[in-house]
KEKE-3310 file (N, C-alpha, C; in steps of 0.2 Angstrom, whole numbers, plus 5000, padded with zeros to 4 digits):
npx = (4900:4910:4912:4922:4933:4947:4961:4974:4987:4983:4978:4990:5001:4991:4992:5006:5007:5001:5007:5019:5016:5011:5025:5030:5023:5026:5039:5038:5031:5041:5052:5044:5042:5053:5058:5065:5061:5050:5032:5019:5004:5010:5004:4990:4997:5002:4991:4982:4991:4991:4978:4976:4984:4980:4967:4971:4977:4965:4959:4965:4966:4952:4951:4944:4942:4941:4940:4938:4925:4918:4917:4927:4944:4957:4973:4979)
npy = (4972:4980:4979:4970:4978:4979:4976:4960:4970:4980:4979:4976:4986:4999:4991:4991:5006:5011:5005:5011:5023:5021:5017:5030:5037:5034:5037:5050:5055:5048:5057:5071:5066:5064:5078:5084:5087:5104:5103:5113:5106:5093:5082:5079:5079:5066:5056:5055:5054:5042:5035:5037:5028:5015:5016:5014:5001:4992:4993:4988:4975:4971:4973:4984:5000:5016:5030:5022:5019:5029:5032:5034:5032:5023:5021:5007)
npz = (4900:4889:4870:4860:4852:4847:4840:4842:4841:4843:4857:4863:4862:4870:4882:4883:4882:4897:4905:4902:4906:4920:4924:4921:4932:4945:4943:4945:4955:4965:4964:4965:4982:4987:4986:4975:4964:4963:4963:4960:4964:4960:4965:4960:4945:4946:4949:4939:4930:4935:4934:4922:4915:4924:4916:4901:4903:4907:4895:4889:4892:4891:4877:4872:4864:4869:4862:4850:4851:4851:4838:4831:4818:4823:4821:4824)
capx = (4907:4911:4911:4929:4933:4950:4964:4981:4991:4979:4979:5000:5000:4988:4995:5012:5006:4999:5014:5025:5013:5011:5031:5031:5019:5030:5046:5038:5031:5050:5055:5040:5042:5061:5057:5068:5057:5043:5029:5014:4999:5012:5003:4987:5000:5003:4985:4980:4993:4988:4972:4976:4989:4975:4963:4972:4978:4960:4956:4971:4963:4943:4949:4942:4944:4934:4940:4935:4918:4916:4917:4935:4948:4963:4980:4980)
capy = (4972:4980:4975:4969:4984:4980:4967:4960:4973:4987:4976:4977:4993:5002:4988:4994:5013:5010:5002:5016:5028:5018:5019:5037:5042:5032:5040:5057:5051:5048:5065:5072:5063:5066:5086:5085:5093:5107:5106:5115:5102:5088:5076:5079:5075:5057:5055:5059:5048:5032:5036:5036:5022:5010:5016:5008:4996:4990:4994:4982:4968:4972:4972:4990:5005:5020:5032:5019:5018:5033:5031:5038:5029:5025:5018:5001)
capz = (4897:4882:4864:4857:4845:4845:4838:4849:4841:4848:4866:4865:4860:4875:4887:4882:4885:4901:4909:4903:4909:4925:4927:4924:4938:4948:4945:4945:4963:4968:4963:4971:4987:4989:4985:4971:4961:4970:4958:4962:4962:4957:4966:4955:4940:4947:4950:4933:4926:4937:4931:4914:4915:4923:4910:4896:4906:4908:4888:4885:4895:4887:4870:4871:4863:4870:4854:4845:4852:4848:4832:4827:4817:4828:4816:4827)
cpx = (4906:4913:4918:4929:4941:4957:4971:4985:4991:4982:4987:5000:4998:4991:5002:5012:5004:5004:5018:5022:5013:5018:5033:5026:5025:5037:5043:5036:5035:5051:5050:5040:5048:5061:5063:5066:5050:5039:5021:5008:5002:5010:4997:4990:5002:4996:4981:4983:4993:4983:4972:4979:4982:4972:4964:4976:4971:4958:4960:4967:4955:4946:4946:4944:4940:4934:4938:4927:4913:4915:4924:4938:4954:4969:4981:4972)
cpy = (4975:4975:4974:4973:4985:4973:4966:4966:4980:4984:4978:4983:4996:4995:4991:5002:5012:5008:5009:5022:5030:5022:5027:5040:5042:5034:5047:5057:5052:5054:5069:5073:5063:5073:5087:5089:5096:5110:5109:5109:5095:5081:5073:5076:5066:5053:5054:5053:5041:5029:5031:5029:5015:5011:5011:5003:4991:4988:4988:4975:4967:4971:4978:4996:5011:5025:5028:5018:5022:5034:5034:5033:5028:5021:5012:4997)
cpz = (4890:4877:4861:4852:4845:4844:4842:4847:4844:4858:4867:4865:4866:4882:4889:4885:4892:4907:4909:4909:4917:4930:4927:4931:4944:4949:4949:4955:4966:4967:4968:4980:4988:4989:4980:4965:4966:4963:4960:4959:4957:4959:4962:4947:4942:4946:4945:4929:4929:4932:4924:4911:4914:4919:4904:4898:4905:4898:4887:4886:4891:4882:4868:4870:4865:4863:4850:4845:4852:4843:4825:4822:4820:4822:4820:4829)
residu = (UNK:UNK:UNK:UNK:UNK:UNK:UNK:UNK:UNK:UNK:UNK:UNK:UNK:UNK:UNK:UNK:UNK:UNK:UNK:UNK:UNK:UNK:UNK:UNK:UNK:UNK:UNK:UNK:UNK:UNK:UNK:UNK:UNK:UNK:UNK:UNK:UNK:UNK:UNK:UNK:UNK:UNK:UNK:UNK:UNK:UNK:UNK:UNK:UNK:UNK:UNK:UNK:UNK:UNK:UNK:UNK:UNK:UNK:UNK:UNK:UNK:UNK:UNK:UNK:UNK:UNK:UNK:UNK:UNK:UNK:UNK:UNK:UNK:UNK:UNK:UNK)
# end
């Protein structure tokens, strides 16, 4: 498991991104899937943002930042 390199405001913060992210996959999904929009390779964009959603979804739950553990400064 990684090393806690981040504090609750960070966890709220990347939980909070991850959810929206989440719900937009989910709409864009609906839209997709209804062919209300015809997006070339629009299902790679849902897949992409699961991805990304869980991502910090997961970082939110570790306490983990991966920019952070690269050694960046992040403003949370």
């Amino acid at each position: 498991m990684p090393e806690c390199n981040i504090d609750a405001r960070g966890k709220a913060a990347r939980m909070a991104g991850g959810l929206a992210t989440l719900a937009g996959a989910a709409g864009l999904a609906a839209l997709l899937a209804l062919d209300v929009v015809a997006v070339p390779f629009g299902w790679y964009a849902v897949a992409a943002a699961v991805a990304g959603g869980a991502f910090a979804i997961y970082e939110a739950r570790a306490g983990w930042c991966v920019i952070r553990a690269m050694g960046f400064k992040t403003p949370l």
